[in-house]
C-alpha positions in Angstrom: -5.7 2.0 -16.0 -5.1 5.5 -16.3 -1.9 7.1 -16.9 0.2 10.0 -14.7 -1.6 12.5 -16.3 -4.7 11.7 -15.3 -3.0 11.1 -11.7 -1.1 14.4 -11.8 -4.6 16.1 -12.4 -6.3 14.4 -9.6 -3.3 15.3 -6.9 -4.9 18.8 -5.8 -8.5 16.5 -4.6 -6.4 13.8 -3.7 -5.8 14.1 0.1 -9.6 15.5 0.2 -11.4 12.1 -1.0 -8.8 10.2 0.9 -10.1 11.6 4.3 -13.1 9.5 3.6 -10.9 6.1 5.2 -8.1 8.7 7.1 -9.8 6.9 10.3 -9.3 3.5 8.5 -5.6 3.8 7.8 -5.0 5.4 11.3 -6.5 2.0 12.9 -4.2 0.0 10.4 -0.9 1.6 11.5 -1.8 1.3 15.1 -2.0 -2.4 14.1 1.3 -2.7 12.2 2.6 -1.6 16.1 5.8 0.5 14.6 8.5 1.6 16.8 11.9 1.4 16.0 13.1 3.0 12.6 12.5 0.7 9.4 13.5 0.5 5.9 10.0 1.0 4.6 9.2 0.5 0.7 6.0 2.7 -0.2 5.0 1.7 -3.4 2.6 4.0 -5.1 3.1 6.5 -1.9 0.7 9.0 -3.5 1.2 12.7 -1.4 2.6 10.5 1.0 -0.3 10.3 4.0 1.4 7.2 5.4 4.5 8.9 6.3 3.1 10.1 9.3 2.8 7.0 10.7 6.5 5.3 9.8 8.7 5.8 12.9 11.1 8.9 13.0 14.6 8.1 11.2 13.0 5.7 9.1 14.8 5.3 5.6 11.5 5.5 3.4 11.4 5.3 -0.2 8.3 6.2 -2.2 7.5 5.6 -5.8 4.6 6.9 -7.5 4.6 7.8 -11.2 2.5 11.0 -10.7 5.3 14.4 -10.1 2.7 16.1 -8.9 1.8 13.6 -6.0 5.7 13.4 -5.4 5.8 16.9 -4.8 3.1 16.9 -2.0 4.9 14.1 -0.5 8.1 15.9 -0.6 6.1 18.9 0.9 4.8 17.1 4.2 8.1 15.5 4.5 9.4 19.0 5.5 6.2 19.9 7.3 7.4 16.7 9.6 10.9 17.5 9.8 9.6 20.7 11.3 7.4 19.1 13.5 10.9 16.5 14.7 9.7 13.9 13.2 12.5 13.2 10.4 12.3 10.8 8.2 15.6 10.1 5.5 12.7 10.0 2.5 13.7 9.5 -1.3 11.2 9.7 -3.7 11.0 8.1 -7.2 9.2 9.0 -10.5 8.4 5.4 -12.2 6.4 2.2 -11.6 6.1 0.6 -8.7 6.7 -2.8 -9.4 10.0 -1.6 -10.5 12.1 -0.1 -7.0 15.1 -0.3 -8.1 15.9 -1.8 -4.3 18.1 -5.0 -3.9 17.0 -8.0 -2.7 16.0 -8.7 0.7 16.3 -5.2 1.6 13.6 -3.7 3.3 12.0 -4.5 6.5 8.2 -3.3 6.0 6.5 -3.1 2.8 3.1 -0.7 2.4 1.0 -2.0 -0.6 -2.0 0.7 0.7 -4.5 1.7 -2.2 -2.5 0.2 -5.2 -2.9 -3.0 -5.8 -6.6 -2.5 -7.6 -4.9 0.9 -9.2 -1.9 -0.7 -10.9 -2.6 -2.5 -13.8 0.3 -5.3 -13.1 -0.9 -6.2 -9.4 1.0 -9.5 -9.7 4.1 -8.1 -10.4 3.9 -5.5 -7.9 3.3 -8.2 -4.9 6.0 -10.3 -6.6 8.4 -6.8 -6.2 7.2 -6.6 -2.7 8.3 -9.9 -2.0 11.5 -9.9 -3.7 12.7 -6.8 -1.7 11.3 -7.8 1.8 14.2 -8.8 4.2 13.4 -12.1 6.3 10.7 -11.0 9.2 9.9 -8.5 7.1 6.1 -7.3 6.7 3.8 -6.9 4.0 0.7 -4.6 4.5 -2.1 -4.8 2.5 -4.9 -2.2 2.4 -7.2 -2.0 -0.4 -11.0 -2.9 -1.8 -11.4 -6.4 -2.7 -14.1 -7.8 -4.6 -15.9 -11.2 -3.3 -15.9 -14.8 -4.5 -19.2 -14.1 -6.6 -19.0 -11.0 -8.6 -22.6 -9.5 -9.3 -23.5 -7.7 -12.5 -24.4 -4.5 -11.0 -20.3 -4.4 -9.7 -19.1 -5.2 -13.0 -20.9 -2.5 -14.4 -19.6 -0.1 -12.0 -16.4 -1.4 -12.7 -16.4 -0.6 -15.9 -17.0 3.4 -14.5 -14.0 2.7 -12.0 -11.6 2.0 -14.1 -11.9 5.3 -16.2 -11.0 7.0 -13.1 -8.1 4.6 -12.7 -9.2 1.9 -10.3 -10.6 -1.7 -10.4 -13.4 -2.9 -8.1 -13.1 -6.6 -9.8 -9.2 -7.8 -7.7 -10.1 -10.5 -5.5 -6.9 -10.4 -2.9 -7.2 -14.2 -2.5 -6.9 -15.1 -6.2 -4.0 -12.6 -6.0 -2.0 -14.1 -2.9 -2.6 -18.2 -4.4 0.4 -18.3 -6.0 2.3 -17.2 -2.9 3.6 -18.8 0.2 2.7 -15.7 2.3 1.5 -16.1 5.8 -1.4 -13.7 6.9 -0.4 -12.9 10.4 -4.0 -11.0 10.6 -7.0 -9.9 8.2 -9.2 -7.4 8.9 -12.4 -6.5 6.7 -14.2 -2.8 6.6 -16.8 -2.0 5.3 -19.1 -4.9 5.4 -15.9 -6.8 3.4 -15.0 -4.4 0.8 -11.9 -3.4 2.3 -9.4 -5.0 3.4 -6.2 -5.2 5.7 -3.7 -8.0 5.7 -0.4 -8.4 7.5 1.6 -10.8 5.8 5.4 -12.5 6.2 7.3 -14.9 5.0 6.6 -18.1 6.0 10.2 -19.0 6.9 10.2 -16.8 9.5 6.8 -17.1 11.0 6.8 -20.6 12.5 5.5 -19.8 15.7 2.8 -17.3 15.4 -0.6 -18.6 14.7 -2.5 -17.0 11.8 -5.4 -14.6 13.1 -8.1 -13.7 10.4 -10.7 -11.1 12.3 -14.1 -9.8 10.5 
């Protein structure tokens, strides 16, 4: 995938293409039903358009490895401190797969648009999971490819991924080797994105699975 130069350069159209599925990620958080204030772990937080959406007095941090993305995120940080809606928000220069957070220490986890960006999606679930407190949620929101792949997808994959995305991660390939439960699924888009809520299974005993089309 590409690098944080390539990323740096494509912060100032960022928020612009991302209005395209604004209404999709609005629906999602109404969803996740937030409230109180979290921990929340964004990895790859981008400029930051979920942390409108995290409960005020949240303790947020985002990493992303594009300064220029950070910066924009820093920016509407203070536009919602304005607004009083604080949020104690650090932000951190690096990979995402790599927090830096301690074990079991976070209660909600936002994998949104990263998974088919990174090119170590594996280890970045397997980071989500290590730092997710018990009860904790994971939230998934990204294309996903289908079962049967056809050609003309693989070709335009091979165009995605100069621009730093994959349209070839299947999400259920990617979950197999994990005992997450999926508390609910939701696919846009006739199936080409996707939403999952997941936990850990110790903690989930009662709750019956919900998968919705």
């Amino acid at each position: 995938m590409v690098g944080a130069a390539r990323w740096d350069s494509y912060a100032k159209f960022y928020n612009l293409v991302l209005k395209t599925v604004a209404a999709q990620r609005q629906q999602l958080f109404q969803r996740l039903v937030l409230s109180e204030p979290l921990k929340v772990y964004i990895a790859g937080c981008g400029s930051g358009l979920d942390l409108p959406y995290l409960p005020a007095q949240s303790a947020v941090l985002g990493v992303d490895f594009s300064a220029k993305m950070l910066k924009q995120s820093a920016q509407l940080q203070q536009q919602l401190q304005a607004q009083g809606h604080p949020l104690a928000l650090t932000l951190q220069q690096g990979r995402a797969e790599c927090s830096g957070l301690a074990d079991s220490s976070v209660d909600l986890v936002l994998l949104h648009l990263i998974l088919a960006v990174t090119d170590q999606p594996q280890a970045l679930l397997q980071e989500a999971i290590r730092v997710l407190k018990p009860g904790g949620v994971i939230s998934i929101w990204d294309k996903f490819a289908p079962q049967q792949i056809s050609r003309l997808r693989r070709i335009a994959d091979y165009l995605s991924r100069r621009l730093g995305t994959t349209l070839l991660l299947q999400i259920d390939d990617l979950l197999q080797p994990h005992s997450l439960v999926i508390m609910q699924r939701h696919r846009m888009l006739c199936g080409q994105m996707q939403h999952l809520m997941m936990t850990d299974p110790t903690t989930h005993l009662t709750t019956h699975n919900k998968e919705r089309g």
